[in-house]
N, CA, C and O atoms as CSV, one atom per row, in Angstrom:
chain,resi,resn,atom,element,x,y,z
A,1,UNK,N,N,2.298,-12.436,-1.495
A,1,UNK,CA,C,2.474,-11.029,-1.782
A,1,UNK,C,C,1.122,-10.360,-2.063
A,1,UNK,O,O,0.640,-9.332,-1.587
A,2,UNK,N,N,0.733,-11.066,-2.799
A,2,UNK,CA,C,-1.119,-10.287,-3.309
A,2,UNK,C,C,-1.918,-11.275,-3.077
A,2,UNK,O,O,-1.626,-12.380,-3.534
A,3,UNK,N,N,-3.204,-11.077,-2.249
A,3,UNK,CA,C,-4.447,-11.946,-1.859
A,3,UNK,C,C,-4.975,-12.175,-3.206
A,3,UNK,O,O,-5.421,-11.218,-3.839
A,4,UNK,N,N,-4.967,-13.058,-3.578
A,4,UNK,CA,C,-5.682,-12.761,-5.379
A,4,UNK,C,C,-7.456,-12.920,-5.076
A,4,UNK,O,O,-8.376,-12.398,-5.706
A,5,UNK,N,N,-7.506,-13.729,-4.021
A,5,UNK,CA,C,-8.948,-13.609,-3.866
A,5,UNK,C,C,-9.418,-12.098,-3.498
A,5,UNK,O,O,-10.454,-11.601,-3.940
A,6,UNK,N,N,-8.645,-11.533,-2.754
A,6,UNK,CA,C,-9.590,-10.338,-2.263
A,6,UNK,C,C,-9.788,-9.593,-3.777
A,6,UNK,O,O,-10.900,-9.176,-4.101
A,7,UNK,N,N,-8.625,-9.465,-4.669
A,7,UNK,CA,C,-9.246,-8.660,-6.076
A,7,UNK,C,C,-9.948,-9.352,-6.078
A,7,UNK,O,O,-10.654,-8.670,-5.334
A,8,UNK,N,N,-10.488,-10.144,-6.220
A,8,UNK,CA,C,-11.714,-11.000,-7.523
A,8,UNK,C,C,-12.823,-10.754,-6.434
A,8,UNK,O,O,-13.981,-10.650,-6.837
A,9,UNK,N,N,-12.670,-10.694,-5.643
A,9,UNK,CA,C,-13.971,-10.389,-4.645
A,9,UNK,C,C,-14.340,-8.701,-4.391
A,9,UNK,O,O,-15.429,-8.193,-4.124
A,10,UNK,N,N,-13.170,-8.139,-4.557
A,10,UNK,CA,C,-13.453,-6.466,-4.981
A,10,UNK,C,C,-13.717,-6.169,-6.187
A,10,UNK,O,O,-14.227,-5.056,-6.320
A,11,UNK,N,N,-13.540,-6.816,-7.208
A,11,UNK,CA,C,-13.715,-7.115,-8.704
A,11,UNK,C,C,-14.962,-6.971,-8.614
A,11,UNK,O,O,-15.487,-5.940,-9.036
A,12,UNK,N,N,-15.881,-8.236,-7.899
A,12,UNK,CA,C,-17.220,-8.831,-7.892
A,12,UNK,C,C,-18.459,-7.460,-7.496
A,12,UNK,O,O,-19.582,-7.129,-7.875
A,13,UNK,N,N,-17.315,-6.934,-6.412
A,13,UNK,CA,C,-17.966,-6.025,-5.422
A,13,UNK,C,C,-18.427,-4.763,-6.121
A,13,UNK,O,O,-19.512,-4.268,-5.814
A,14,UNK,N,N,-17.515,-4.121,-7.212
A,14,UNK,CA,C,-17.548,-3.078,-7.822
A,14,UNK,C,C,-18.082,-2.668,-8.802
A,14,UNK,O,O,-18.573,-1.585,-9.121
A,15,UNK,N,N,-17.840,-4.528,-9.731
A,15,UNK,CA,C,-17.418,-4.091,-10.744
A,15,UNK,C,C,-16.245,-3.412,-11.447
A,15,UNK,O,O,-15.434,-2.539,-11.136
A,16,UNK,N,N,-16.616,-4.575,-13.100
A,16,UNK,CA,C,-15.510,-4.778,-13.691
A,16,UNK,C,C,-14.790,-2.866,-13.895
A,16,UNK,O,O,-13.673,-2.434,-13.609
A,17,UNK,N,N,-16.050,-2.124,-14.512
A,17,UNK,CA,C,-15.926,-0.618,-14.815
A,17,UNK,C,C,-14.738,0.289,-13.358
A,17,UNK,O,O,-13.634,0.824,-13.257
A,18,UNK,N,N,-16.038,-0.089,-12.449
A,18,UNK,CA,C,-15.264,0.508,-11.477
A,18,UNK,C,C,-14.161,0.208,-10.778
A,18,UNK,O,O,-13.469,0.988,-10.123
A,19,UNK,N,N,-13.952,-1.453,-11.004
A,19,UNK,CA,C,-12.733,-2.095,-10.290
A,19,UNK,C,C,-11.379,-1.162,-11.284
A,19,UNK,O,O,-10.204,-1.324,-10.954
A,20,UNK,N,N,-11.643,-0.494,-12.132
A,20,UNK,CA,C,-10.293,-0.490,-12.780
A,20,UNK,C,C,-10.249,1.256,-12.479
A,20,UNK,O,O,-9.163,1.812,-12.642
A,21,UNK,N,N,-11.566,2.168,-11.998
A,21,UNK,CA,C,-10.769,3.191,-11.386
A,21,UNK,C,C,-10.730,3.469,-10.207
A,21,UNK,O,O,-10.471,4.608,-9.819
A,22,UNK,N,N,-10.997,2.414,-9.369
A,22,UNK,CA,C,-10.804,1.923,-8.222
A,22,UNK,C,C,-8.951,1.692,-8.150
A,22,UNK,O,O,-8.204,2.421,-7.496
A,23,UNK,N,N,-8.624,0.814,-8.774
A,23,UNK,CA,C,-7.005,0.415,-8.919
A,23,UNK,C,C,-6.701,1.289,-9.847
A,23,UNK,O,O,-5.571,0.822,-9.994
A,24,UNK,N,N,-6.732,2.378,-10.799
A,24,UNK,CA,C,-6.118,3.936,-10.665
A,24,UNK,C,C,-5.699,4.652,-10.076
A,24,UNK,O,O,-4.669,5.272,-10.339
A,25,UNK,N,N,-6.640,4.814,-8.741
A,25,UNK,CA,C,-6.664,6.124,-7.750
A,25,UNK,C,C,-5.789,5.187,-6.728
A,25,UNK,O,O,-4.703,5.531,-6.262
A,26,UNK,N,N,-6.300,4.225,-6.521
A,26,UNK,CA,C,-5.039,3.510,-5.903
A,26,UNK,C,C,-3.547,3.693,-6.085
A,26,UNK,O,O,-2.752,4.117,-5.246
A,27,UNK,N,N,-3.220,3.168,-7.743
A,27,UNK,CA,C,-2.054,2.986,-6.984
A,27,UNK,C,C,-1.591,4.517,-7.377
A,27,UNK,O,O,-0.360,4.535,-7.349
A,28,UNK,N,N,-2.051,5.642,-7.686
A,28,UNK,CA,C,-1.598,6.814,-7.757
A,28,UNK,C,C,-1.756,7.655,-6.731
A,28,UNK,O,O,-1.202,8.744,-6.582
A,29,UNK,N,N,-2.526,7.124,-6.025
A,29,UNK,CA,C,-2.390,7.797,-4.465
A,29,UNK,C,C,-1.149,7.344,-3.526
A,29,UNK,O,O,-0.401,8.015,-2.816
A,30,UNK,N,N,-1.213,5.897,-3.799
A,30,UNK,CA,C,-0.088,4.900,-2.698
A,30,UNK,C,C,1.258,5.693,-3.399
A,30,UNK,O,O,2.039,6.216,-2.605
A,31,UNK,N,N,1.583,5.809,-5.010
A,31,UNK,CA,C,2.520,6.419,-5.741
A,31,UNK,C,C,3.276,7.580,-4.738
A,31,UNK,O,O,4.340,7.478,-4.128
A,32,UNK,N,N,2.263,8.784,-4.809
A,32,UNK,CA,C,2.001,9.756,-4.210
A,32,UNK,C,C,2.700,9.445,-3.039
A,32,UNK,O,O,3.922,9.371,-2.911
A,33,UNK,N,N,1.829,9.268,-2.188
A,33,UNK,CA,C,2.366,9.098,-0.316
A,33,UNK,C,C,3.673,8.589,-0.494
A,33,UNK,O,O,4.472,9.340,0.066
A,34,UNK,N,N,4.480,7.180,-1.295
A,34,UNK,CA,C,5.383,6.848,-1.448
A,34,UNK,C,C,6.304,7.897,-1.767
A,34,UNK,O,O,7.255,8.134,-1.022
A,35,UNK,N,N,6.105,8.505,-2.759
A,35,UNK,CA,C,7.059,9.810,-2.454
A,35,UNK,C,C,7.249,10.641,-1.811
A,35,UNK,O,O,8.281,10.885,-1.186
A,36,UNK,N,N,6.223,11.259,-1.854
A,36,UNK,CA,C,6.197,12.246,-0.505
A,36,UNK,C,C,7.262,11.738,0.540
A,36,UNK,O,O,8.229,12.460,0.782
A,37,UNK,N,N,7.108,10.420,1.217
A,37,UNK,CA,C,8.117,9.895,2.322
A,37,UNK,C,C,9.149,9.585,2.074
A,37,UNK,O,O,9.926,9.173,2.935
A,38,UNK,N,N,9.517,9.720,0.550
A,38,UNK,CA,C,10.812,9.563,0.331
A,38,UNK,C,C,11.550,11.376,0.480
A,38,UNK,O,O,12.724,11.702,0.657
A,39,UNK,N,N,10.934,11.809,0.402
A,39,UNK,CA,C,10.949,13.251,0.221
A,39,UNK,C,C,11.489,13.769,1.884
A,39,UNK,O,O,12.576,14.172,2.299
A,40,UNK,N,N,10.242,13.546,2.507
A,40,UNK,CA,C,10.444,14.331,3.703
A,40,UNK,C,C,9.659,13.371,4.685
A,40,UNK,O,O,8.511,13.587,5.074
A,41,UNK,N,N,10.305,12.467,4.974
A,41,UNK,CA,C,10.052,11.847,6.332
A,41,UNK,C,C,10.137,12.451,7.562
A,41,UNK,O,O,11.013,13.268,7.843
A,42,UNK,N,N,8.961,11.962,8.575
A,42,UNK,CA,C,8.912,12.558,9.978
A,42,UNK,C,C,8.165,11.569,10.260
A,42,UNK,O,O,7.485,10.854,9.524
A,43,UNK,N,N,8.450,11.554,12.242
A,43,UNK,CA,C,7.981,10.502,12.776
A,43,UNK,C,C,6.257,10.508,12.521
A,43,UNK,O,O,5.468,9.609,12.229
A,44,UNK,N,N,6.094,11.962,12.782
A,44,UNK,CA,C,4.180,11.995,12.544
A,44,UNK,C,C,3.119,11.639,11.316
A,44,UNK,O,O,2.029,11.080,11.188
A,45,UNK,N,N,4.281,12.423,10.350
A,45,UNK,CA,C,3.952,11.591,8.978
A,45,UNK,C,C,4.033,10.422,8.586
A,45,UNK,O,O,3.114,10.021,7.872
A,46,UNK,N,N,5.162,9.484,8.922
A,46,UNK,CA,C,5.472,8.543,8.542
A,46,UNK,C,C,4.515,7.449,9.488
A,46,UNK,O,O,4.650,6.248,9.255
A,47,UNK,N,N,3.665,7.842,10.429
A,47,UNK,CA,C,2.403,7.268,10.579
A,47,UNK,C,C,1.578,7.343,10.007
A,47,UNK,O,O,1.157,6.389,9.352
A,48,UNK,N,N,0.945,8.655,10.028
A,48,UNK,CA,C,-0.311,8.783,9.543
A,48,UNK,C,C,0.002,8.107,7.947
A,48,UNK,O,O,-0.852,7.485,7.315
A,49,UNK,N,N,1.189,8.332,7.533
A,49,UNK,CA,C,1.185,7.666,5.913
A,49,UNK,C,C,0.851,6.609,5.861
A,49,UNK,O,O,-0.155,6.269,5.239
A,50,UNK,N,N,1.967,5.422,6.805
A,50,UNK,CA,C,1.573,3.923,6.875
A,50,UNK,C,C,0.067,3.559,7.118
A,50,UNK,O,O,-0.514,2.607,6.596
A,51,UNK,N,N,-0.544,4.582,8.103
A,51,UNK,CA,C,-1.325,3.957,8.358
A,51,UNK,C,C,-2.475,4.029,7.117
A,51,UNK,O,O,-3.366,3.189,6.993
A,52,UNK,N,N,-2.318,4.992,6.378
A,52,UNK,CA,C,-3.296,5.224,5.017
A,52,UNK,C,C,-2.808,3.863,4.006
A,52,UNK,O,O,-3.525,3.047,3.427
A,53,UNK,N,N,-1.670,3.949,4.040
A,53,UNK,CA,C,-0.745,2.814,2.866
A,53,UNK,C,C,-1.707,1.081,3.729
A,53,UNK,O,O,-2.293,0.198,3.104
A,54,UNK,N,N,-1.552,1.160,4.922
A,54,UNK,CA,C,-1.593,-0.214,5.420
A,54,UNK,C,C,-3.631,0.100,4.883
A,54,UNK,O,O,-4.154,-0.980,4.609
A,55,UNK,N,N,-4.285,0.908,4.794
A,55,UNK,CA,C,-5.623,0.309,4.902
A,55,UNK,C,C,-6.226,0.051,3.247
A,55,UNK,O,O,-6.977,-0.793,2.757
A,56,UNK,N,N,-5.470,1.250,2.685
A,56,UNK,CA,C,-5.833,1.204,1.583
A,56,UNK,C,C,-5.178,0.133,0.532
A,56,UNK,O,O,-5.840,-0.347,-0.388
A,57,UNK,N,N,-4.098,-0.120,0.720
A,57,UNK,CA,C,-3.423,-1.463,0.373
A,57,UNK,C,C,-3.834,-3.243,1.136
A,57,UNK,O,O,-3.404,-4.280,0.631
A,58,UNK,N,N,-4.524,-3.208,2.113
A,58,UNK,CA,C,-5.361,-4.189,2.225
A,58,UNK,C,C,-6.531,-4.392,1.650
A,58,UNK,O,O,-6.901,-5.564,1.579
A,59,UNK,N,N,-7.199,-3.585,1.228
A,59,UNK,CA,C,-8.588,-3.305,0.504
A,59,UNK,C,C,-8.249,-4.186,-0.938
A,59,UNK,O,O,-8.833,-5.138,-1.456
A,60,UNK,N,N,-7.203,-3.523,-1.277
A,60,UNK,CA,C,-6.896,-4.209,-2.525
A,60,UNK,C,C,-6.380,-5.207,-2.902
A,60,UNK,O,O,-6.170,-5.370,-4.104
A,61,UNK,N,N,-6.031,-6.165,-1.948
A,61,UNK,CA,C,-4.989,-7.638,-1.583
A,61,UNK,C,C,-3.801,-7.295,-1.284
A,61,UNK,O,O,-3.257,-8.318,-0.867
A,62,UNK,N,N,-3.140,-6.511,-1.259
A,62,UNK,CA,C,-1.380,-6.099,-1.546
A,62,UNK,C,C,-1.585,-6.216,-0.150
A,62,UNK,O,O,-2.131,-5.317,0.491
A,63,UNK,N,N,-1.108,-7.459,0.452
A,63,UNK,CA,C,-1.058,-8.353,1.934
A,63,UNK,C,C,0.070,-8.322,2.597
A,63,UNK,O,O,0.141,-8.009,3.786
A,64,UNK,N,N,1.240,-8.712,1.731
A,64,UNK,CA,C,2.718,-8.371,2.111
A,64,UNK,C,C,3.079,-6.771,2.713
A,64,UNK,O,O,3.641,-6.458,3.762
A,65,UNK,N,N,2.559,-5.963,1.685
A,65,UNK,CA,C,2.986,-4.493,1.590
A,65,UNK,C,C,2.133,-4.381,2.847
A,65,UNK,O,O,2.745,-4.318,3.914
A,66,UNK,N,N,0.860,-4.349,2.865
A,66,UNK,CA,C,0.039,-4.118,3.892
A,66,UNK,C,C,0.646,-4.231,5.382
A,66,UNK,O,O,0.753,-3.355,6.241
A,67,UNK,N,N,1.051,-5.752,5.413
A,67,UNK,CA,C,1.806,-6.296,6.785
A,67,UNK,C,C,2.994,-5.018,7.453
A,67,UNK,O,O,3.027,-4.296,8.451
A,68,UNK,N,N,3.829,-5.250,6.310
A,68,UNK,CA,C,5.013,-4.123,6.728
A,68,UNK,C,C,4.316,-2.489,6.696
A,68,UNK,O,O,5.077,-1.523,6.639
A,69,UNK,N,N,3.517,-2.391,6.718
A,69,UNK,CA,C,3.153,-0.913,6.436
A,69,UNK,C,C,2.546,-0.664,8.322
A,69,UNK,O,O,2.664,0.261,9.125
A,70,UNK,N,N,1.831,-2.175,8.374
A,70,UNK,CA,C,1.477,-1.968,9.640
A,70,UNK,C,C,2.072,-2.156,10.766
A,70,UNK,O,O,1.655,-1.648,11.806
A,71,UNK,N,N,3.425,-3.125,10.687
A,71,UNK,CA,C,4.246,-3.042,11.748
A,71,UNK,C,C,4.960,-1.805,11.370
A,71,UNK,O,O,5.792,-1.564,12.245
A,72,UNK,N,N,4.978,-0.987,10.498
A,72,UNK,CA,C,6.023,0.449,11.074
A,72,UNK,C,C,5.283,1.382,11.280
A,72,UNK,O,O,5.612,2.456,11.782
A,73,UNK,N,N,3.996,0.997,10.837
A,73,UNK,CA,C,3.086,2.262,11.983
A,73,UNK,C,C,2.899,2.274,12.911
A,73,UNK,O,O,2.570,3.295,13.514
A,74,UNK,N,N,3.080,0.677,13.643
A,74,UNK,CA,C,3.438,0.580,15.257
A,74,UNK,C,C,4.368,1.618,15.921
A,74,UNK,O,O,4.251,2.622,16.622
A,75,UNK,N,N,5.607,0.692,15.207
A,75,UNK,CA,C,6.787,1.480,15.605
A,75,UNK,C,C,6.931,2.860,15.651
A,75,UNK,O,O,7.950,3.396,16.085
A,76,UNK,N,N,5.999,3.444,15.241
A,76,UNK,CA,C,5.961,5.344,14.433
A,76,UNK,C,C,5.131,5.279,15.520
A,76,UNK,O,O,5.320,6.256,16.243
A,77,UNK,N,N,4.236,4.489,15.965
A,77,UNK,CA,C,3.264,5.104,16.760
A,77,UNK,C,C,3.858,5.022,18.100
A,77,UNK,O,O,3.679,6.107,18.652
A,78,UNK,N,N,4.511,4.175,18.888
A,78,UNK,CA,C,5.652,4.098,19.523
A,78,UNK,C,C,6.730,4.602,19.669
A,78,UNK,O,O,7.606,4.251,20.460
A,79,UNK,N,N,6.759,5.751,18.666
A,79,UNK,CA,C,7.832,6.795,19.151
A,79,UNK,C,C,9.392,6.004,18.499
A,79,UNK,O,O,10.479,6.099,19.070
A,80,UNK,N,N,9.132,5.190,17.106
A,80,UNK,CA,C,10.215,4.625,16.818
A,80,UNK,C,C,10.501,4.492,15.620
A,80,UNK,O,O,11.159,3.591,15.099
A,81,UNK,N,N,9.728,5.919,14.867
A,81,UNK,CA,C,9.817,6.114,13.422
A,81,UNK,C,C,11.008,5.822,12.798
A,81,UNK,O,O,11.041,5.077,11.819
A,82,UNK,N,N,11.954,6.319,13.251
A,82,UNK,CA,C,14.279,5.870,12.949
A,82,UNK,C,C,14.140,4.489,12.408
A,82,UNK,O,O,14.593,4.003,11.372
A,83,UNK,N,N,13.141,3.783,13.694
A,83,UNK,CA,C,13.474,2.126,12.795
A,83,UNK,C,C,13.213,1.787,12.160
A,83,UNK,O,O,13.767,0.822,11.632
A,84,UNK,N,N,11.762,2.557,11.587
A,84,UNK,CA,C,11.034,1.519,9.926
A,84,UNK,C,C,12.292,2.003,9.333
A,84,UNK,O,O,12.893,3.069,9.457
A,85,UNK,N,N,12.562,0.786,8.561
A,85,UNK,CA,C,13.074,0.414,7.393
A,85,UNK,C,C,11.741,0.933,6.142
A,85,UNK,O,O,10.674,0.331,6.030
A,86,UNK,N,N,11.994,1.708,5.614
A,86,UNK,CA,C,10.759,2.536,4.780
A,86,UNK,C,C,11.490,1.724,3.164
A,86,UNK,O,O,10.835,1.187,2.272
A,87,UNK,N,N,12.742,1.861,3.224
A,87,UNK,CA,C,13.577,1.370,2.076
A,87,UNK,C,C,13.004,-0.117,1.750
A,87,UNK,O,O,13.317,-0.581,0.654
A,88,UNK,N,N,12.264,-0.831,2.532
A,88,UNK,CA,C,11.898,-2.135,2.188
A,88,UNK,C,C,10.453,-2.094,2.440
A,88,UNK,O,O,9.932,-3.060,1.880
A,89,UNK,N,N,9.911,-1.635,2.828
A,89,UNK,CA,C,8.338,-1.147,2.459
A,89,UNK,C,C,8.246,-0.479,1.552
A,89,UNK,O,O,7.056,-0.474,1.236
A,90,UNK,N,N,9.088,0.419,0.581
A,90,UNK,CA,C,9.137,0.735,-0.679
A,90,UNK,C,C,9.122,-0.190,-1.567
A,90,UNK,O,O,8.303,-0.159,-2.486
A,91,UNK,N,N,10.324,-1.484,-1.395
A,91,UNK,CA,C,10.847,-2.241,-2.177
A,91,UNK,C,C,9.305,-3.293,-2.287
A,91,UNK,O,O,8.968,-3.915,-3.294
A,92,UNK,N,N,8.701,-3.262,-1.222
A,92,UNK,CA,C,7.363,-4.079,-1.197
A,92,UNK,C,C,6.320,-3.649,-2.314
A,92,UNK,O,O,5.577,-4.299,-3.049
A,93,UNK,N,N,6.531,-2.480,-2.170
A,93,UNK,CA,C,5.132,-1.816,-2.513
A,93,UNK,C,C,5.588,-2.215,-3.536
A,93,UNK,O,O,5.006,-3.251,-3.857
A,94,UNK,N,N,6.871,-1.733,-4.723
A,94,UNK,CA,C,7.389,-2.263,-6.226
A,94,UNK,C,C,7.063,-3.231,-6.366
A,94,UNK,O,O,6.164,-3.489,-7.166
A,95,UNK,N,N,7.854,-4.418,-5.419
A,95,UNK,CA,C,7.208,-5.530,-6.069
A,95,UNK,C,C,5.899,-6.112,-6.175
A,95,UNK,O,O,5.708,-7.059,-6.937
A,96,UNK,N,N,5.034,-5.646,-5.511
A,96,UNK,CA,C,3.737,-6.021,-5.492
A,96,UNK,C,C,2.794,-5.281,-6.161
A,96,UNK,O,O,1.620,-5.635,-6.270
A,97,UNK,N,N,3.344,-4.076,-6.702
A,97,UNK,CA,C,2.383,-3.415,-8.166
A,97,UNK,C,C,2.962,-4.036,-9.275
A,97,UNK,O,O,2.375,-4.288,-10.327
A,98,UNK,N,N,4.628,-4.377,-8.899
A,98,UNK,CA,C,4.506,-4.715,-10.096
A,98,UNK,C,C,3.750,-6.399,-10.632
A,98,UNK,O,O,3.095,-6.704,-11.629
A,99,UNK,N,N,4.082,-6.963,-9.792
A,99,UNK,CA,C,3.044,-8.558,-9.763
A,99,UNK,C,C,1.335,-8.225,-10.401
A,99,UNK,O,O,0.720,-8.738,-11.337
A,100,UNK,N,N,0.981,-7.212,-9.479
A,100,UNK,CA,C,-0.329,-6.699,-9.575
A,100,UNK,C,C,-0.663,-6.615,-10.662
A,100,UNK,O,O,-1.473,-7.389,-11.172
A,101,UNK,N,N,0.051,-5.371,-11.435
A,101,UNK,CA,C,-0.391,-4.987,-12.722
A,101,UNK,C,C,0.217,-5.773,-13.852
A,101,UNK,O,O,-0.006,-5.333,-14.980
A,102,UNK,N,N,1.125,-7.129,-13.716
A,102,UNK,CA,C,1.162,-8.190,-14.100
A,102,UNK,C,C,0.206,-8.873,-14.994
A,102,UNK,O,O,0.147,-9.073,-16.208
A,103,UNK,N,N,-0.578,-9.182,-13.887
A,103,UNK,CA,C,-1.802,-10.198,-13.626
A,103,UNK,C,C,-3.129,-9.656,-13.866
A,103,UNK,O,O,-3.966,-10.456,-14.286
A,104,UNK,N,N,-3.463,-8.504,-13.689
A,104,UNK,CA,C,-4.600,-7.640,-13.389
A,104,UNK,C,C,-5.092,-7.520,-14.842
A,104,UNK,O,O,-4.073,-7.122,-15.407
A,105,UNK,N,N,-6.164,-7.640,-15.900
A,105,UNK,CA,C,-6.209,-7.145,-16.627
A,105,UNK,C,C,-7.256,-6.265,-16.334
A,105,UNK,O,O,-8.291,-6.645,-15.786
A,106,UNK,N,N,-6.980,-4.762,-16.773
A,106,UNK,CA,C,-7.839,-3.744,-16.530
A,106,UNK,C,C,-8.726,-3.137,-17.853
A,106,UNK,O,O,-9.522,-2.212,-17.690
């Protein structure tokens, strides 16, 4: 679900200071977009979203969430937005902040 190496190597990268408003703006941006698409989904949005969710959620290890973010930006980009299942790329993203901020001490 979470690369634990990539935090500790973005940890390394940043710093301890900045690693923690680094993973602020994170997950209150991912927050953000997550609603928004719960709000008002469209095929155009619901790309360009994934595709923000899939880069900016790899940066940070969230690997699982990442994966599914990027096969339904395929599909969106393919003209097959109807099929993401968004309801379980939601359910991803939960469980993997919540693991995150688990483990994370900030």
């Amino acid at each position: 679900m979470i690369d634990w190496s990539r935090v500790d190597d973005l940890r390394d990268e940043v710093g301890a200071e900045d690693f923690r408003e680094v993973v602020d703006l994170f997950l209150d941006e991912v927050d953000e977009v997550i609603e928004r698409m719960k709000r008002h989904p469209t095929q155009s949005s619901v790309e360009e979203d994934l595709h923000f969710l899939k880069g900016s959620s790899l940066n940070l290890g969230f690997a699982a969430f990442s994966s599914l973010c990027a096969a339904g930006e395929r599909a969106a980009r393919n003209g097959d937005a109807k099929t993401v299942d968004l309801g379980q790329i939601f359910d991803a993203y939960a469980q993997s902040r919540d693991a995150f901020v688990a483990k994370v001490v900030l």
